[in-house]
N, C-alpha and C positions, 0 to 999 in steps of 0.2 A: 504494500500500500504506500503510495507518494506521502512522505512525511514522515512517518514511521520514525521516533528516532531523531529526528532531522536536529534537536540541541543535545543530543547525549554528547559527553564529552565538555562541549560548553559550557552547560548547564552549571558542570563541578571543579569551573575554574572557579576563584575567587573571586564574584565579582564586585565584591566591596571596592577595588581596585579600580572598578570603572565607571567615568562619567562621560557622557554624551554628548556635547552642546555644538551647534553650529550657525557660526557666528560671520557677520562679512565684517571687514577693518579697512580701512582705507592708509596708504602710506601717505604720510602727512609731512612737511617738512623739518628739519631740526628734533627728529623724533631718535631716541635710539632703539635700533632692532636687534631683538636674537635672534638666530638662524640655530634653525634645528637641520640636522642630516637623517634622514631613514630609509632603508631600502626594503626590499623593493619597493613599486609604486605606481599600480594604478587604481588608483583609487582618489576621492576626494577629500581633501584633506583644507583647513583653513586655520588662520586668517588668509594666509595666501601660501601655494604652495606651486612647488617650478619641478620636474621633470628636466633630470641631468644621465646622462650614460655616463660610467666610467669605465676608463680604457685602461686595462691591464695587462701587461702579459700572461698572467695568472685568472683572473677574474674578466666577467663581463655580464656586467649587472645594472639594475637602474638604480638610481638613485633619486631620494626628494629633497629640496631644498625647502623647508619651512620658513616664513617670514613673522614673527612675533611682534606687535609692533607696541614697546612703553608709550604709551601719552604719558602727557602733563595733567591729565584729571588722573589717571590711572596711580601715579604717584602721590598725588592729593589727598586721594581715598585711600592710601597704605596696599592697595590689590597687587596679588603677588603674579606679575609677571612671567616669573619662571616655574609656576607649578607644574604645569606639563611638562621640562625638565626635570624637575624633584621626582615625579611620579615614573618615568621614565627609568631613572637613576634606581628609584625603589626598585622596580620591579629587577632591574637587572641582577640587583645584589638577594634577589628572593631564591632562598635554596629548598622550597619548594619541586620537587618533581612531580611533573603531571605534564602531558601531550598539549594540554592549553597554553604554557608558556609559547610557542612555536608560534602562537594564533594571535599576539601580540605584538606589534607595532612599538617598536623602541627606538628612540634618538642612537645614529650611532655618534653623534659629538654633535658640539654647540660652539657660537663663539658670537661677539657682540660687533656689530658695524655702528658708530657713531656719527650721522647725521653732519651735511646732510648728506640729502639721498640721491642718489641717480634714477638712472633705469635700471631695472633687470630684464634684461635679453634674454632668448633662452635662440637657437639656433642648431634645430634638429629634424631632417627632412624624415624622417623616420617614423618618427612618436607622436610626432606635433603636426604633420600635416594634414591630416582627419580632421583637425580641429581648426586650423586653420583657411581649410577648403570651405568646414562649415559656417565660419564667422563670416569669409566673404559672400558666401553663400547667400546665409541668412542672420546677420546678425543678432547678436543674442540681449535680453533687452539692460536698459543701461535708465542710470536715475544722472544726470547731470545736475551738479551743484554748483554755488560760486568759487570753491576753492579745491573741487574735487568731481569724478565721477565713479559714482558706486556700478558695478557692471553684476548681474546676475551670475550663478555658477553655468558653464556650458557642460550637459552630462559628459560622463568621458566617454570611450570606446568600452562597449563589455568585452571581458576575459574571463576567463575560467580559473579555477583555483580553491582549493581550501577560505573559509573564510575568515578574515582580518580582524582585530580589533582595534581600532585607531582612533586618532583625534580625542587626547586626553587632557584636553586644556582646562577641562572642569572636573578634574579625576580628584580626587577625597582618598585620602589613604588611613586605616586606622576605624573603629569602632563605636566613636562618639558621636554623639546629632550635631547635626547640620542646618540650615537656613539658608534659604536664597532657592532664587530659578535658576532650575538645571534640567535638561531633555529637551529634546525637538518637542513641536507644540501637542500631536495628537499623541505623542507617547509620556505624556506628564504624567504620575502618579498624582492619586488624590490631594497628601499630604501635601504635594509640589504647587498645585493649584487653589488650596485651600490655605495656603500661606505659614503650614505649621511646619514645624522641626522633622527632619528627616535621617535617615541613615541607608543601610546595605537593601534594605525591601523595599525601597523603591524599584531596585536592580529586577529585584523578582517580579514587579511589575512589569517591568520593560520586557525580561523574557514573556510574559504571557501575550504581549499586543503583538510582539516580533514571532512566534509563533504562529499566533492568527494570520499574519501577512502574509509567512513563509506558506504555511497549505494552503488558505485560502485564495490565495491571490490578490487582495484587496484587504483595505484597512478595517478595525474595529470600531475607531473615532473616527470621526469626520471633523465636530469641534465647530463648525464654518457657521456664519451667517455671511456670506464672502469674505469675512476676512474672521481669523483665530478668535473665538467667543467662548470663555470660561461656562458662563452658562449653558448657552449648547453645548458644550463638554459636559458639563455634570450633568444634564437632563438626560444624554444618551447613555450614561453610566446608573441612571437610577433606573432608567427602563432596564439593562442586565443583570445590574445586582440587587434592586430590591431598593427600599429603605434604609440609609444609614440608623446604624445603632445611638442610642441616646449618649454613651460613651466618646463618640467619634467628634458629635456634634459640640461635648464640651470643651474639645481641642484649640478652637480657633473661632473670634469671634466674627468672621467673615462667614462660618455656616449660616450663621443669623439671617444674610441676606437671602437664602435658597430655600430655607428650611424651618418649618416653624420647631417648639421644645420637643414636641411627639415624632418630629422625622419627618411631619409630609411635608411634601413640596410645595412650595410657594413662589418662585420663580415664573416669571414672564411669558416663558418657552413649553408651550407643552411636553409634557413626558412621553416619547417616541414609542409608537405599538409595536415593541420586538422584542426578540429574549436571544438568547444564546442558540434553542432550538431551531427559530424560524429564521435566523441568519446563518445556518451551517449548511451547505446543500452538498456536501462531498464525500462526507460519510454514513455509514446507515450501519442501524444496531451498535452492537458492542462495539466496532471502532467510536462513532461519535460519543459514545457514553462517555468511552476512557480520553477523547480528547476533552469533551465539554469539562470531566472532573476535572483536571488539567487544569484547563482555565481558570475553573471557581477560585481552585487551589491558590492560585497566582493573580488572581483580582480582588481583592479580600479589602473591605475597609477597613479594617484594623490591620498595621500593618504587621504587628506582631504577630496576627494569626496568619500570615505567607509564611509558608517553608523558607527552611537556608537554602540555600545550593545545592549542598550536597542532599539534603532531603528530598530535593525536586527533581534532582537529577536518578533516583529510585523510585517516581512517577511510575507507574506501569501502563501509562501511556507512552514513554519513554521507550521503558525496557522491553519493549514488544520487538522481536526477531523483524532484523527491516525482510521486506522482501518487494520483488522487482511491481512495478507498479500495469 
């Protein structure tokens, strides 16, 4: 069956280790930048990131050139620029054995350019002409400002491969809650959008939506009123799981706005007519059972009642023998 399996292995890396965010940055002048190296590389990667081959007589490999870029608000606010090096650095010194380490994205070195800035060229008929051909083609779209222009991401070429774990510029290492936005918009955890303290189960939320994408083929959130709406996030979330717990609701005083003391909804947005059942159309019987349990498993308002890692990763929706689809 297609899926089968498809986070075993993943699942029982650590993923307290990983954070998510994707972010655009503009090179601004007088700024200073760190530059991360990682190879391989195709994949997307920000604030801004450059496709380099090197030529070895032993080696021939790609390489990425990451651009980090310090502001002056950035320093203001004490934000640690080099975290995704920190994080980087951790993992490397983690003497951890597990097949997951391989599936990790690590700086192989850094080093700081101080402003100002030029260009960065890149000059690769090879790599880069796909992308190239497509920009003249059809230009990809672009936000023009007075001192800058922001350019959308252009998808890269697909490739095949084991999959990656990258872009750790919001990565959190270690055991204690946390604050602040972090995830792409439709994969936020509750905690994340409800503005309360978080830690390592948020992670286990993210596997259960990336899950859903991976068999399903399409999202679990949608989130949209045309543009990213918390509220339509939560209304689609109360239609699959139900009513939050009175517990949940004592967390953050911004449930107030969605929810009256009993849990029902109060919100603007109607609650969406769907469940987990009549959005699955791929499985039938016992496979969908043990995927939907899965789910519940890994969408839990309390985040304490999500499994670790390793507990989710002895899923027996999981552990089920893959076989050819």
């Amino acid at each position: 069956m297609a899926g089968r399996g498809v986070l075993r292995g993943l699942a029982r890396f650590p993923l307290s280790l990983q954070r998510f965010s994707y972010q655009f940055h503009s090179l601004l002048p007088r700024e200073s930048v760190r530059i991360m190296v990682s190879t391989p590389s195709l994949h997307r990667t920000f604030p801004t990131s450059r496709l380099q081959r090197e030529f070895h007589e032993s080696t021939n490999k790609y390489l990425t050139l990451k651009l980090r870029v310090r502001t002056i608000q950035h320093n203001h606010e004490g934000q640690c620029d080099d975290r995704e090096i920190a994080v980087s650095n951790h993992l490397k010194c983690s003497t951890i054995e597990h097949p997951g380490k391989n599936m990790v994205r690590k700086a192989l070195d850094s080093f700081e350019v101080i402003g100002p800035n030029g260009n960065h060229d890149i000059q690769d008929d090879s790599i880069l002409l796909q992308l190239e051909q497509g920009e003249i083609e059809q230009p990809i779209a672009r936000k023009v400002l007075s001192d800058r222009t922001i350019y959308n991401s252009r998808p890269m070429p697909s490739s095949a491969g084991p999959p990656v774990l990258c872009d750790l510029g919001e990565a959190r290492v270690g055991n204690k809650k946390h604050r602040g936005d972090i995830m792409p918009g439709i994969y936020r955890a509750l905690e994340i959008i409800l503005g309360m303290s978080w830690d390592a189960k948020v992670d286990i939320w993210a596997v259960g939506v990336m899950t859903w994408d991976f068999l399903e083929g399409g999202h679990l959130f949608f989130a949209k009123k045309g543009i990213l709406d918390d509220e339509h996030h939560l209304a689609e979330m109360v239609a699959l799981l139900g009513p939050p717990p009175a517990e949940f609701l004592k967390r953050s005083k911004k449930c107030q706005q969605y929810w009256d003391n009993h849990g029902n909804w109060k919100g603007s947005i109607p609650i969406p007519d769907q469940s987990f059942e009549s959005r699955e159309r791929l499985l039938n019987d016992d496979d969908q059972a043990l995927f939907l349990r899965f789910m519940r498993r890994t969408l839990r308002w309390i985040p304490e009642e999500r499994p670790v890692a390793e507990e989710l990763a002895f899923d027996d929706f999981l552990m089920q023998p893959q076989v050819a689809s």
